[in-house]
C-alpha positions as CSV (number, residue, x, y, z in Angstrom):
1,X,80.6,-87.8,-213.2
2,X,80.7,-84.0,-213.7
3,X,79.7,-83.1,-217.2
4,X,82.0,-81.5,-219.9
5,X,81.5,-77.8,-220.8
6,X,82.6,-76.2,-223.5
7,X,83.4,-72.6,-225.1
8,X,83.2,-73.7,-228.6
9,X,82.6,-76.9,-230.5
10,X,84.5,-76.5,-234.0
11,X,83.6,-78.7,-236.7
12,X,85.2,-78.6,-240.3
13,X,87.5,-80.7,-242.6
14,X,90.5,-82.4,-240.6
15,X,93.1,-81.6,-243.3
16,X,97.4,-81.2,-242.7
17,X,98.4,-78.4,-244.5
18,X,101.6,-78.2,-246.8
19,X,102.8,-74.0,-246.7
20,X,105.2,-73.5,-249.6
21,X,106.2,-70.0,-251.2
22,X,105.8,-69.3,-255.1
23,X,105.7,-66.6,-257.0
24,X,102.5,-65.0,-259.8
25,X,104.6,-67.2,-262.4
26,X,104.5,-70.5,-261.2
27,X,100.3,-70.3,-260.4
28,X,99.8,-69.0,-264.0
29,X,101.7,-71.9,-264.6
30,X,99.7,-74.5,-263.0
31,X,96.6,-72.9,-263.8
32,X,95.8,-71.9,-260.2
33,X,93.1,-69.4,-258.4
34,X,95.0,-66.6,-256.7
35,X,93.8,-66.1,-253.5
36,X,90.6,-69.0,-253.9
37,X,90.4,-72.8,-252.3
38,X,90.4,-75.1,-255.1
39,X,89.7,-78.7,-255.0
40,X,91.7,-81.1,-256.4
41,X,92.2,-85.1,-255.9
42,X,94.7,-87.3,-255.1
43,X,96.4,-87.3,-258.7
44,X,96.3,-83.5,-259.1
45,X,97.9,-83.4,-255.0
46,X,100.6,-85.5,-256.0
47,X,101.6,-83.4,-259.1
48,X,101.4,-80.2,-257.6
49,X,103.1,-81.3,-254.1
50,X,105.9,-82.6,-256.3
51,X,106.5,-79.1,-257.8
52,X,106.0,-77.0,-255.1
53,X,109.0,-75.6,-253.3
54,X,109.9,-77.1,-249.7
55,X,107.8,-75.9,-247.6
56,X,106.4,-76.2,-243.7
57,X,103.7,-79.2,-242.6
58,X,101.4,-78.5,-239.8
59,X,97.6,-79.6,-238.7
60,X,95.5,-77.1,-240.1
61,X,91.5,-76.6,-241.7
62,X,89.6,-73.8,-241.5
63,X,87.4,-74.6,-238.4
64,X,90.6,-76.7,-237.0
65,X,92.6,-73.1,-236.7
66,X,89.9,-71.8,-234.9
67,X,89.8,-74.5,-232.2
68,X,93.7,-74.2,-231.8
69,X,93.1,-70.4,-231.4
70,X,90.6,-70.6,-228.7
71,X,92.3,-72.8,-226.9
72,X,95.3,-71.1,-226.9
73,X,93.6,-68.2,-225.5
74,X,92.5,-70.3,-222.7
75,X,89.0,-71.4,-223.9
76,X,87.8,-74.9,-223.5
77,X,87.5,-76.1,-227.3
78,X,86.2,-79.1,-229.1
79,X,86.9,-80.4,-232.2
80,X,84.6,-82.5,-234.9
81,X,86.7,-84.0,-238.3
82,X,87.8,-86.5,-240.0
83,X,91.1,-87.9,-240.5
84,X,92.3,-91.5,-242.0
85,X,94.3,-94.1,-239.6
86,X,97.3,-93.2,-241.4
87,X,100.2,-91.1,-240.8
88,X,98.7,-87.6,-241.6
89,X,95.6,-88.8,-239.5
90,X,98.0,-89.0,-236.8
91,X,100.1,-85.9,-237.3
92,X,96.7,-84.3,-237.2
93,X,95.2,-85.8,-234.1
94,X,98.4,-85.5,-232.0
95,X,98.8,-81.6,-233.3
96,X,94.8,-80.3,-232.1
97,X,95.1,-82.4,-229.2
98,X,98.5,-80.9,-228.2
99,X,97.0,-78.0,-228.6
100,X,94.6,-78.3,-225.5
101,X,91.7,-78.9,-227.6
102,X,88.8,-82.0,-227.0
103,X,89.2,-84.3,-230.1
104,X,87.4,-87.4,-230.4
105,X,85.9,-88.2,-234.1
106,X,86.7,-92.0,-234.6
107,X,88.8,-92.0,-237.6
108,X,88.1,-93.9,-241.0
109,X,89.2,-97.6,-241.3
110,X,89.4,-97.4,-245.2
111,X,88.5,-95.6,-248.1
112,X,90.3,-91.9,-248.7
113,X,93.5,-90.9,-246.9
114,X,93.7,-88.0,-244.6
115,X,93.1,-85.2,-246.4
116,X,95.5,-82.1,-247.2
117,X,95.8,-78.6,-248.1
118,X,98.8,-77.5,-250.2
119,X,98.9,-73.5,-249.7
120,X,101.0,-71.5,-252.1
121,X,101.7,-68.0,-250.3
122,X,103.2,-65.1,-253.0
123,X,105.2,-62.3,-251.8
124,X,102.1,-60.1,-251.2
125,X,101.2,-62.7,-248.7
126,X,98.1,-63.5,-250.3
127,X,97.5,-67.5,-250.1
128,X,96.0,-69.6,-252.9
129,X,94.6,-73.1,-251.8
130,X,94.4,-76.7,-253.0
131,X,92.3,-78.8,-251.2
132,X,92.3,-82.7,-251.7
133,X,89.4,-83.4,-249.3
134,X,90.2,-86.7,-248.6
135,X,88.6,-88.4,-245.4
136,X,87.0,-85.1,-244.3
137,X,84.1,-86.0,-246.9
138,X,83.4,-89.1,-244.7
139,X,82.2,-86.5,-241.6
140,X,78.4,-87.4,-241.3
141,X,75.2,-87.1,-238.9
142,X,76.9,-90.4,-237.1
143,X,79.7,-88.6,-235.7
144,X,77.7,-85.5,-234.3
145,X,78.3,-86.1,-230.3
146,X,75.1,-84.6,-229.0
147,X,76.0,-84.4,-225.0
148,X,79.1,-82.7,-226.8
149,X,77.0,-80.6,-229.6
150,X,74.4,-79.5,-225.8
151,X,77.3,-79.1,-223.6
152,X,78.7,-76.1,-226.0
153,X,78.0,-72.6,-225.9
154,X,78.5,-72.2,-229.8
155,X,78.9,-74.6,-231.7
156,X,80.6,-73.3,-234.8
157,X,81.3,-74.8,-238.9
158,X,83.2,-74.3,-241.4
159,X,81.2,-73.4,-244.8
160,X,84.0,-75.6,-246.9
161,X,82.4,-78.6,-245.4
162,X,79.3,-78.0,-247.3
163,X,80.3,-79.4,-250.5
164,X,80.1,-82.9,-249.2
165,X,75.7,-84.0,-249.0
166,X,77.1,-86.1,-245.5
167,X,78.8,-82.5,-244.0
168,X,75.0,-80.6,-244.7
169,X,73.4,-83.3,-242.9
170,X,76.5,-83.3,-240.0
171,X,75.7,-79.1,-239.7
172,X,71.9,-79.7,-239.5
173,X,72.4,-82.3,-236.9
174,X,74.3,-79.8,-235.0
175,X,72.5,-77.1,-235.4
176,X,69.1,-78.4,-234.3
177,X,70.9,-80.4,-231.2
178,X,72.2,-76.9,-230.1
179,X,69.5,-75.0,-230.4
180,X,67.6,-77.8,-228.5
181,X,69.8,-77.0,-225.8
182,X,69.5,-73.3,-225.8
183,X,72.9,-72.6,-227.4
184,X,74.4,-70.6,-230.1
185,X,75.3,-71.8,-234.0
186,X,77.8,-69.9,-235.6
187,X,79.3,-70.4,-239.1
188,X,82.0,-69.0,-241.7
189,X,81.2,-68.8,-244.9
190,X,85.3,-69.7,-246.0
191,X,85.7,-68.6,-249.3
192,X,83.7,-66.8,-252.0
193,X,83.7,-69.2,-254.2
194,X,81.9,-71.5,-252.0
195,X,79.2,-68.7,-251.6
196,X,79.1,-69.1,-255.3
197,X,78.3,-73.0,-255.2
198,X,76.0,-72.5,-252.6
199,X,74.5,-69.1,-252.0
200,X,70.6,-70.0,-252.3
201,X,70.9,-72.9,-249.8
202,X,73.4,-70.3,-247.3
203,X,71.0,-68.2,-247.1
204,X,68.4,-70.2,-246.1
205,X,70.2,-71.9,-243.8
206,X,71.7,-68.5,-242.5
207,X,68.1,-67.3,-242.0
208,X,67.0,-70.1,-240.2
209,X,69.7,-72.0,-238.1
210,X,72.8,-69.4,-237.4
211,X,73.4,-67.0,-235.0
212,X,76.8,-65.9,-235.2
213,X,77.8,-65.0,-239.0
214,X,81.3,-64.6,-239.7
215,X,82.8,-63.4,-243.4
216,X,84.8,-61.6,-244.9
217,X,84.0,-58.2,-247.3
218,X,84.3,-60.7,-250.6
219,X,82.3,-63.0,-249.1
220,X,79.1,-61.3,-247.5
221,X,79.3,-59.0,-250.7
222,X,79.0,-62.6,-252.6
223,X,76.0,-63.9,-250.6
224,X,74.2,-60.9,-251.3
225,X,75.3,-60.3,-254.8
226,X,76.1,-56.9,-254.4
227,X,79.5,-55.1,-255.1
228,X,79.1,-52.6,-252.2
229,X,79.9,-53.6,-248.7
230,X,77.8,-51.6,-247.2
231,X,74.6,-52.9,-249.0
232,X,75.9,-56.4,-248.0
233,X,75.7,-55.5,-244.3
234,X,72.3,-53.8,-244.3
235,X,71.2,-57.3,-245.9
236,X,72.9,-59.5,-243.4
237,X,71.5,-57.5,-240.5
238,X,68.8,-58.9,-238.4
239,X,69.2,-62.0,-240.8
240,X,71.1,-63.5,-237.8
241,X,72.0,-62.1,-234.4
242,X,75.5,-61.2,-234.6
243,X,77.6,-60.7,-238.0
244,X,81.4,-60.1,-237.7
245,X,82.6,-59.0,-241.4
246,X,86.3,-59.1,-241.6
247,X,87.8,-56.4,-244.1
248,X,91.8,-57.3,-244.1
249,X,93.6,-53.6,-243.5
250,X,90.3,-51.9,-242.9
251,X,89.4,-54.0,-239.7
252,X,86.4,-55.2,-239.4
253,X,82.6,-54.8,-238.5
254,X,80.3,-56.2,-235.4
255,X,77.0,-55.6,-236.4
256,X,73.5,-56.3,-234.5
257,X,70.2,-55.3,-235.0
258,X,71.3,-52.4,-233.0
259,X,74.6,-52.2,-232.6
260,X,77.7,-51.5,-234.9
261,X,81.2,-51.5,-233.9
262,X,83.9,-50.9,-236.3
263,X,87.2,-52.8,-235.5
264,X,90.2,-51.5,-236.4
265,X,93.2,-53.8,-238.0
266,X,96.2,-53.6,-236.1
267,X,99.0,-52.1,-238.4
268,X,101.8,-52.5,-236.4
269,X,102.8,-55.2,-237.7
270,X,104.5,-56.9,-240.8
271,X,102.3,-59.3,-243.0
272,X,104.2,-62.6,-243.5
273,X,101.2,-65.4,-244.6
274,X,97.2,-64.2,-244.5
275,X,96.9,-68.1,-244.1
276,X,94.3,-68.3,-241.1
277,X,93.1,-64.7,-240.4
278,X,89.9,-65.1,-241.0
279,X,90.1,-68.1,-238.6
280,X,92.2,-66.6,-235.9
281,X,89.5,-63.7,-235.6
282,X,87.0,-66.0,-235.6
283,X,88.9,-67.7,-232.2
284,X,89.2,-64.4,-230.7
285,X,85.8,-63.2,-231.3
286,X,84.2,-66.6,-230.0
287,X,87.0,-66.4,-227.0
288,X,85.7,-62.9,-226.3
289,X,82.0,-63.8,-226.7
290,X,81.8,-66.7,-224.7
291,X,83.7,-65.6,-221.9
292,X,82.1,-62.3,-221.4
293,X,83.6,-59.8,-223.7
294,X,81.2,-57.4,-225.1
295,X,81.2,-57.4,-228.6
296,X,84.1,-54.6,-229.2
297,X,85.9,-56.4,-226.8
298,X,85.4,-59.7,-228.5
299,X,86.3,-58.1,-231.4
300,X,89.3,-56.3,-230.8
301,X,90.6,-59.7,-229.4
302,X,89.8,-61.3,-232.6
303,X,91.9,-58.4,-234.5
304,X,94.6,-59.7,-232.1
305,X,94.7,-62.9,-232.9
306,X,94.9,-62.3,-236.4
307,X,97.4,-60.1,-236.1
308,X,99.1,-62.3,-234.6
309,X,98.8,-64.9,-237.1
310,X,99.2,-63.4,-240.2
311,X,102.6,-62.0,-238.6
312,X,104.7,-65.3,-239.6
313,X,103.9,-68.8,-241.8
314,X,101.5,-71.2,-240.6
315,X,98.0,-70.6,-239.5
316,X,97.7,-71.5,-236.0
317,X,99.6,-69.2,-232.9
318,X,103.4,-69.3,-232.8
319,X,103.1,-67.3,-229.1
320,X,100.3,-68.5,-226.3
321,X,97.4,-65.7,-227.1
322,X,96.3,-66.1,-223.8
323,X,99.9,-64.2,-222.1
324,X,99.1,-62.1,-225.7
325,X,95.7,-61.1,-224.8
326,X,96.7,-60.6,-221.0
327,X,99.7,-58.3,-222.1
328,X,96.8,-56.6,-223.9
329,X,94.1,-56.0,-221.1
330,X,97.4,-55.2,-219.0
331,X,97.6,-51.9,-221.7
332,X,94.0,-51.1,-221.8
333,X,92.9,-53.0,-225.3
């Protein structure tokens, strides 16, 4: 039997996101974090899902987005969550797989349901996020696929699923199977506020088990505790091997030892939802990397992609990247 290879082996929290818009009023009025992922459980889900305005339902997480991206540029993805045997399990299974992306994490029996995300985007497009983790806290060490996990060229998490103890165990799994095979770990760091819960044990596991960093300006400025970006990236370099530092308008940054290549954002287009930009570059780049793009290639691709997605609702492609990226190449990118 031939083995599998893949790309990139995602793993994250398998959550179905509810996309609703709502004004500065209404999250004063519920007491909620502009622009931050909150957690919230089941009671506090219900509440605010009955107030929110109707909205759009689609598969989404953070890590989740990124398979969908990859493999709609043509990568060969796999996917690590998990989802209840219920009906959002199911949305969510059918959705990634649809998507062309490898997705085999036996789901939970009993216990939480499915988890869900319910994103309230404001007029300046900015998201704010309400997380009931649900099943996803369930991932563990048992559900690591080590031919899977070898088999990958990066294998590549999502900092959200930190706060469960069973998710830090799942990443070290991971991490230590693919370095075993000679293979690349990459991870986000998701959301400052998780750098806040955790910054002492990110850094030590950024030292010592990542390759690929990817953040954004709040974020790496967080982990460092430092207000000034570019104190943040002389402290992240040479910390890992590659650090992509996303910067919204102002592009981003591909940083090495020895290298630096600034990114620029593409402006040429209206922002509708930010929901899954961070993400979406995080497909290109990997797309890019692992198919090999030099690293302003890779990165240029990953402006792309999130160009692409912050340019309507929802945080996975509306358009195939891969005719995107080949009308791209087609122009010179």
């Amino acid at each position: 039997m031939t083995k599998r290879m893949f790309d990139t082996t995602c793993i994250g929290n398998a959550i179905v996101d509810v996309i609703s818009k709502a004004d500065d009023a209404f999250l004063k009025a519920e007491n909620i974090t502009k622009s931050a992922m909150t957690l919230i459980d089941m009671a506090r889900a219900e509440d605010l899902y009955a107030k929110m305005a109707a909205g759009i339902e689609m598969s989404g997480g953070s890590a989740g987005n990124t398979a969908a991206g990859i493999a709609s540029l043509g990568g060969n993805c796999a996917y690590i969550g998990k989802v209840r045997d219920d009906q959002l399990g199911a949305i969510f299974t059918h959705d990634i797989r649809a998507s062309g992306v490898t997705f085999e994490t036996g789901k939970s029996t009993d216990g939480a349901a499915t988890a869900r995300c319910l994103i309230l985007v404001t007029p300046d497009a900015h998201r704010s996020m309400n997380t009931y983790l649900g099943a996803c806290i369930e991932l563990g060490p048992e559900d690591i696929d080590p031919d899977m996990i070898a088999a990958s060229k990066v294998t590549y998490m999502e900092g959200y699923l930190w706060d469960p103890e069973n998710g830090k165990q799942a990443f070290r799994k991971a991490a230590e199977i693919s370095h075993a095979a000679g293979q690349r770990v990459s991870l986000t760091l998701s959301d400052s506020f998780c750098v806040d819960r955790y910054r002492a044990e990110f850094r030590d596991f950024i030292k010592g088990g990542v390759d690929i960093l990817f953040a954004n300006e709040e974020e790496i400025k967080s982990l460092y505790q430092t207000e000034d970006f570019d104190a943040a990236l002389a402290a992240v370099r040479g910390q890992v091997e590659i650090a992509c530092l996303t910067r919204s308008e102002k592009g981003s940054v591909i940083v090495t030892e020895t290298e630096l290549h600034q990114i620029p954002a593409d402006r040429d287009i209206k922002v509708v939802d930010t929901t899954g930009a961070g993400d979406l570059f995080a497909a290109g780049f990997l797309y890019g990397f692992t198919n090999g793009h030099d690293l302003a290639t890779s990165g240029r691709i990953g402006a792309m992609a999130a160009a692409e997605v912050i340019s309507h609702y929802g945080a996975r492609p509306a358009v195939s990247l891969k005719e995107l990226l080949q009308q791209k190449l087609a122009a010179a990118l």
